[in-house]
C-alpha positions as CSV (number, residue, x, y, z in Angstrom):
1,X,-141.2,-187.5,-178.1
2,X,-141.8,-187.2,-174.5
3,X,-140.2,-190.5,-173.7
4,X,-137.0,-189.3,-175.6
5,X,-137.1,-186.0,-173.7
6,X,-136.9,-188.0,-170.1
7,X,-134.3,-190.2,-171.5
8,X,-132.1,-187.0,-172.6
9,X,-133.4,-185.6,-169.0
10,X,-131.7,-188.7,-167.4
11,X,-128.1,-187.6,-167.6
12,X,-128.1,-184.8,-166.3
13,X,-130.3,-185.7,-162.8
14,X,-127.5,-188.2,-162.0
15,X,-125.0,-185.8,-162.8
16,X,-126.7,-183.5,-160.3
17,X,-127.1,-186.2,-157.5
18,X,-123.9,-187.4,-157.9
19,X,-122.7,-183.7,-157.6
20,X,-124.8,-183.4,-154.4
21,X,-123.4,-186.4,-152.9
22,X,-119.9,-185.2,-153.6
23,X,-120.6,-181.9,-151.6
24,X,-119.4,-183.6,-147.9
25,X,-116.4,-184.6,-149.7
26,X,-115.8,-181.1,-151.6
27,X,-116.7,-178.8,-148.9
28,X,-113.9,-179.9,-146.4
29,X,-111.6,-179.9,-149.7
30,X,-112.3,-176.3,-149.9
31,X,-112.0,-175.2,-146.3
32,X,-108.6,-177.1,-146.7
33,X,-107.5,-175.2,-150.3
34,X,-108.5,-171.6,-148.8
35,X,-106.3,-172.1,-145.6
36,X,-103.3,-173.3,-147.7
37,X,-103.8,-170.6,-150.3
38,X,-104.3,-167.9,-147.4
39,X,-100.8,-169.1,-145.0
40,X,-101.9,-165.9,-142.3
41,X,-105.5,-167.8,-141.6
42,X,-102.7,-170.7,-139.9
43,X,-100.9,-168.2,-137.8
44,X,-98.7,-170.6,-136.0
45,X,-101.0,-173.6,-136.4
46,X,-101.1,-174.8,-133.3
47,X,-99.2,-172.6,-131.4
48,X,-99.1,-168.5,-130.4
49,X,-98.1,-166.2,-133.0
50,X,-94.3,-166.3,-132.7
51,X,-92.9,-163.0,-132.3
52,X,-89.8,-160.6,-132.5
53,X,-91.1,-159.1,-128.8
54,X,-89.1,-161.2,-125.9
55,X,-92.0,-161.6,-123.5
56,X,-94.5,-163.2,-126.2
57,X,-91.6,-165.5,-127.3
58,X,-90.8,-166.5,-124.2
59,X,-95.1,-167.2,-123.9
60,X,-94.1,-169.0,-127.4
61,X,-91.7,-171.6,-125.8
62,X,-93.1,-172.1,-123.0
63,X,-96.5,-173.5,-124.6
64,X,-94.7,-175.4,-127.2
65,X,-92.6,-177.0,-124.3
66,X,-96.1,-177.7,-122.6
67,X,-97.7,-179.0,-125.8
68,X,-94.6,-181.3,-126.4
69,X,-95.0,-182.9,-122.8
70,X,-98.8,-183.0,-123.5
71,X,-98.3,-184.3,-126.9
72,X,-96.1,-187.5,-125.3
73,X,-98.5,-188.1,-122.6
74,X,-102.1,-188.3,-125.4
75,X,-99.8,-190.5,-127.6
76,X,-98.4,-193.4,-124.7
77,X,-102.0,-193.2,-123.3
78,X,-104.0,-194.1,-126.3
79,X,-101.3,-196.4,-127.5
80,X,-101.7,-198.2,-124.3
81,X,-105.1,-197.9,-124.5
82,X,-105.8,-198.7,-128.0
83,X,-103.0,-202.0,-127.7
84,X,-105.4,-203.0,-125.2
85,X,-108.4,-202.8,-127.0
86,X,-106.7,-205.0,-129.7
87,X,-104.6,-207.5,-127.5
88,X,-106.9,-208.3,-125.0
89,X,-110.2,-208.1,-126.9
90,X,-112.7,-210.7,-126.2
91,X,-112.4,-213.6,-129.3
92,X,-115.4,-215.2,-131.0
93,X,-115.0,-219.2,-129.3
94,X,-112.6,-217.8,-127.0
95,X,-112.4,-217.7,-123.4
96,X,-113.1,-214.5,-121.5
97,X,-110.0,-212.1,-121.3
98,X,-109.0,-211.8,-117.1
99,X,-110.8,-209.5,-115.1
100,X,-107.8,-207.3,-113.6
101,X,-109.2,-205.1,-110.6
102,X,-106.3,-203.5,-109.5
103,X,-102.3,-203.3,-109.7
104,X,-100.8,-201.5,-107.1
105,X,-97.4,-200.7,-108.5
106,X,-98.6,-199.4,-111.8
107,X,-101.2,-196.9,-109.4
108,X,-98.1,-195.5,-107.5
109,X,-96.3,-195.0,-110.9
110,X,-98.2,-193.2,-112.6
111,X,-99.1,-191.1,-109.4
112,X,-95.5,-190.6,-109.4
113,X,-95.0,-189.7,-113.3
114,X,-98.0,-187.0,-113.2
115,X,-96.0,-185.4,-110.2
116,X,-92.7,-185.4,-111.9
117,X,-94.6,-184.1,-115.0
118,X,-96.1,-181.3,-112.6
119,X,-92.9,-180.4,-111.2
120,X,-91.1,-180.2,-114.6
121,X,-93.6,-178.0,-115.7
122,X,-94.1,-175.6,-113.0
123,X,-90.0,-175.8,-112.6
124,X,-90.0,-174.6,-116.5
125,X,-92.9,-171.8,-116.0
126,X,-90.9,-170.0,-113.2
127,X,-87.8,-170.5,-114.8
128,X,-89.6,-168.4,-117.8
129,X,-91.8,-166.6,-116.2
130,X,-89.5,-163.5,-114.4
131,X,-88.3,-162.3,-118.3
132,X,-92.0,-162.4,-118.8
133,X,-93.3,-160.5,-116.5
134,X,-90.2,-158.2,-116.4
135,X,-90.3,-155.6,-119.1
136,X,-86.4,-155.9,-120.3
137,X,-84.6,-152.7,-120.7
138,X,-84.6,-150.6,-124.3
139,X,-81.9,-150.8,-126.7
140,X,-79.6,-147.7,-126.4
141,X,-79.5,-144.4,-125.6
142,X,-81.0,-142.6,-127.8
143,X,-84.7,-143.5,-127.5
144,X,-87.0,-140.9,-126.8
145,X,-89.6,-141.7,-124.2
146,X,-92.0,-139.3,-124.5
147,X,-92.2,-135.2,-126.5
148,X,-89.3,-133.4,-124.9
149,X,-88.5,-136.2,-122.6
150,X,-85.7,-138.1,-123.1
151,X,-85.0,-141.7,-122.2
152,X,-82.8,-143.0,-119.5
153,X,-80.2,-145.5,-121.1
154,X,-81.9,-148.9,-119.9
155,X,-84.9,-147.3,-118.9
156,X,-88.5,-148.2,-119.4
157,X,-89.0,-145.6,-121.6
158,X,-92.3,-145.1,-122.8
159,X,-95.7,-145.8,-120.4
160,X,-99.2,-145.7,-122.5
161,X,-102.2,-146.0,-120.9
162,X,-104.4,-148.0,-122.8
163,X,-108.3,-147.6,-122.2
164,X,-111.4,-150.0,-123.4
165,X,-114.5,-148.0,-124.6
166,X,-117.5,-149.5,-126.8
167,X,-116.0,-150.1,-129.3
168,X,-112.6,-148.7,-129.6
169,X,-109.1,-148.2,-128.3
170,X,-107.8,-144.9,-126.7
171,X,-104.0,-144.7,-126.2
172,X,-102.6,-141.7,-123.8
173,X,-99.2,-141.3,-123.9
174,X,-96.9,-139.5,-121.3
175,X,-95.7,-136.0,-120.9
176,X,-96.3,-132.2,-120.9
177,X,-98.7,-132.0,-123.2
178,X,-101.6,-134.2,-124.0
179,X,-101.2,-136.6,-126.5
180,X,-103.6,-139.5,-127.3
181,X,-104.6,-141.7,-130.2
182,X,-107.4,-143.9,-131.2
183,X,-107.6,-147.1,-132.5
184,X,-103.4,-147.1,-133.8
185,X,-100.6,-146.8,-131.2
186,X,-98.0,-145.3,-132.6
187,X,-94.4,-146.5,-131.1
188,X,-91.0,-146.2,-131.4
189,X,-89.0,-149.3,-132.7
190,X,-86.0,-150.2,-130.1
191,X,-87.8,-149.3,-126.4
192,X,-89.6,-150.9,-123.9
193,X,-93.4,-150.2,-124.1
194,X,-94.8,-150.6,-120.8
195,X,-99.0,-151.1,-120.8
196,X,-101.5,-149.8,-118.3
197,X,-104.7,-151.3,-119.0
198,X,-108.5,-150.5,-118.1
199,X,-111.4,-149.6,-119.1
200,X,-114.2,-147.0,-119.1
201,X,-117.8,-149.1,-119.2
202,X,-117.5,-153.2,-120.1
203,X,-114.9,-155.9,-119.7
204,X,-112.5,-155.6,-122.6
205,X,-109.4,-157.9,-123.2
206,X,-106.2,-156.1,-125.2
207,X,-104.8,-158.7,-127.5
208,X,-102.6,-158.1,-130.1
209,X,-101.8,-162.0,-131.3
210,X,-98.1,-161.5,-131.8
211,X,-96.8,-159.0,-128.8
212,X,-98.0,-161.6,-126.1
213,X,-100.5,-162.5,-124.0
214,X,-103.8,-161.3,-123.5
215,X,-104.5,-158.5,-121.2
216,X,-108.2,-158.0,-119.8
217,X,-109.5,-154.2,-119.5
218,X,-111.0,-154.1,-116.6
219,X,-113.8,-151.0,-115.0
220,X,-111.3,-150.1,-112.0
221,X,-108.7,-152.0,-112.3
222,X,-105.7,-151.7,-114.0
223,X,-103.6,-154.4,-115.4
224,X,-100.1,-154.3,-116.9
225,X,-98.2,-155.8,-120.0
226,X,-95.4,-155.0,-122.4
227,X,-93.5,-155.3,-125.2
228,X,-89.9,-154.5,-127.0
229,X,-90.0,-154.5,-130.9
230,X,-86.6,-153.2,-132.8
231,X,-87.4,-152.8,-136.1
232,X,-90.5,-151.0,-137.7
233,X,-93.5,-152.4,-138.7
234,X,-97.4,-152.6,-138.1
235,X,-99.3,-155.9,-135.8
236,X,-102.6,-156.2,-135.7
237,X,-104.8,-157.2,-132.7
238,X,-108.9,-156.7,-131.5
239,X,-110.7,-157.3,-128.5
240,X,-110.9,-161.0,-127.1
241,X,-113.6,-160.6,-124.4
242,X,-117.1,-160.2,-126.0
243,X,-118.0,-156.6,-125.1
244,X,-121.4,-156.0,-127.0
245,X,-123.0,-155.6,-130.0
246,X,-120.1,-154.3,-132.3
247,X,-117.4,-156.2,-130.1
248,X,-116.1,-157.8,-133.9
249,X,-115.4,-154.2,-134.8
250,X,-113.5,-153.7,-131.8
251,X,-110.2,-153.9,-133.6
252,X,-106.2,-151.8,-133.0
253,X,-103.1,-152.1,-134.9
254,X,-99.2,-151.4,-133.5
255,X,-97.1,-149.3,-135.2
256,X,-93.6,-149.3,-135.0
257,X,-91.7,-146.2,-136.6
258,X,-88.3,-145.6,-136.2
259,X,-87.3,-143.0,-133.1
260,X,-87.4,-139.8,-135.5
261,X,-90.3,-140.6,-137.6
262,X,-92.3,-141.4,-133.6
263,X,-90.8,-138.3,-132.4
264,X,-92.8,-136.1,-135.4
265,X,-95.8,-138.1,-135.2
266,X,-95.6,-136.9,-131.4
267,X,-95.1,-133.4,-132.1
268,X,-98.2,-133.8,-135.0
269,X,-100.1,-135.1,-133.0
270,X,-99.5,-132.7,-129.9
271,X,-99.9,-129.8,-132.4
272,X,-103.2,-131.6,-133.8
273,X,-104.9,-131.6,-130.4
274,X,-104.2,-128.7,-129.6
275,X,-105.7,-126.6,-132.5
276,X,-108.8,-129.0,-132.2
277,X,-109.4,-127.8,-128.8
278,X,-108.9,-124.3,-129.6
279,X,-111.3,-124.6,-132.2
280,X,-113.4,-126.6,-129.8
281,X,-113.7,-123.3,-127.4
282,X,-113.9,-120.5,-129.8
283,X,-116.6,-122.8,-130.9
284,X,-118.6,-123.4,-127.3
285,X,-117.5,-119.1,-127.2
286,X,-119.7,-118.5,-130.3
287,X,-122.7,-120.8,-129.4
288,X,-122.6,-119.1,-125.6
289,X,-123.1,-115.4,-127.9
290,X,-125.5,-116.5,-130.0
291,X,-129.6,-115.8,-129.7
């Protein structure tokens, strides 16, 4: 009976070390199946987030054009290099392949091609980079820059001041009373956004993946961005300089609303702050009259 019982066993041990020895092969499988199955993990692959904003898409082309370039260069040097491994390899009974030391012409040549490649590049870069530093002007008149402040045609019409704390995002926004948000920024779909960046304790880095570049908040300093998005909808973003403990949790989200539905969300949210800090003093007023 025992021997039976081992023989019965047998089966299912090589089933399990075959199953174990399959595991290299099944766990990149798998990493491979979720990212196919799950198309936002990609984002662009191998390239920024593209983007309905024209300074990020102009960040877009300009590192696909660089990629392209870089792309031509990896592929003529390891085919060189690998056509040479294979052509001039030393053969068993054969003689030794030539010693070359040097080759004067082919030095100054590629010395040449690396500065035409630089001078393409940095040509192309400052070609691109004016629109992307220059926020472009918002679409139409009737944008409203701020509560009760209305927007020059072709102005930059709405500055928010954007401030790093551990671990969240406060957004101020501009005009005669105080309006701020956590967290969401809430703007209007058709104007120029113009960004002022810093931050209150730690190094921070504003990044939302598909409005451009990153932006580092900075204790003192102030650094600028911006963006232009004409229809609604929500992007997504976190902080990209490691900040502390809870940096992962560090996250923000755009939202783009059309000009009248931002223009209530102002007025909420002026209306909002404002009862919370009279509620805030009759508050401190009672704890100063108590025992």
């Amino acid at each position: 009976m025992p021997r039976i019982r081992v023989i019965r066993a047998l089966p299912r041990g090589i089933r399990a070390i075959r199953a174990i020895r399959a595991l290299p092969r099944a766990v990149p499988a798998g990493i491979v199946l979720a990212l196919v199955a799950a198309p936002a993990a990609w984002a662009d692959a191998l390239t920024p987030e593209s983007s309905p904003s024209r300074n990020a898409a102009d960040i877009h082309t300009l590192y696909v054009l660089a990629l392209i370039i870089g792309a031509l260069i990896f592929v003529l040097v390891e085919g060189v290099l690998l056509t040479s491994i294979i052509r001039f390899r030393r053969r068993r009974g054969g003689a030794e392949p030539a010693q070359i030391r040097g080759n004067t012409p082919l030095e100054v040549g590629w010395t040449l091609g690396a500065i035409a490649i630089l001078v393409v590049l940095a040509t192309v870069t400052f070609a691109y980079l004016g629109d992307i530093t220059t926020p472009e002007k918002s679409s139409g008149a009737t944008q409203v820059a701020a509560l009760h402040q209305p927007a020059v045609p072709g102005d930059h019409a709405l500055k928010i001041g954007v401030n790093g704390q551990q671990y969240i995002w406060r957004f101020d926004y501009p005009g005669p009373q105080q309006v701020f948000s956590y967290h969401d920024m809430y703007v209007p779909a058709g104007t120029t956004v113009t960004l002022k960046i810093t931050s209150s304790d730690v190094a921070h880095s504003w990044w939302i993946p598909k409005l451009g570049g990153k932006s580092d908040a900075i204790p003192g300093h102030t650094n600028d961005t911006w963006f232009r998005i004409d229809k609604p909808g929500t992007y997504y973003g976190e902080c990209a300089e490691l900040c502390g403990n809870h940096h992962a949790d560090m996250r923000a989200r755009v939202i783009v609303l059309p000009p009248a539905q931002f223009q209530a969300w102002m007025r909420r949210q002026a209306r909002d702050i404002l009862r919370s800090q009279r509620l805030l003093e009759i508050s401190r007023r009672l704890r100063g009259q108590g025992p």
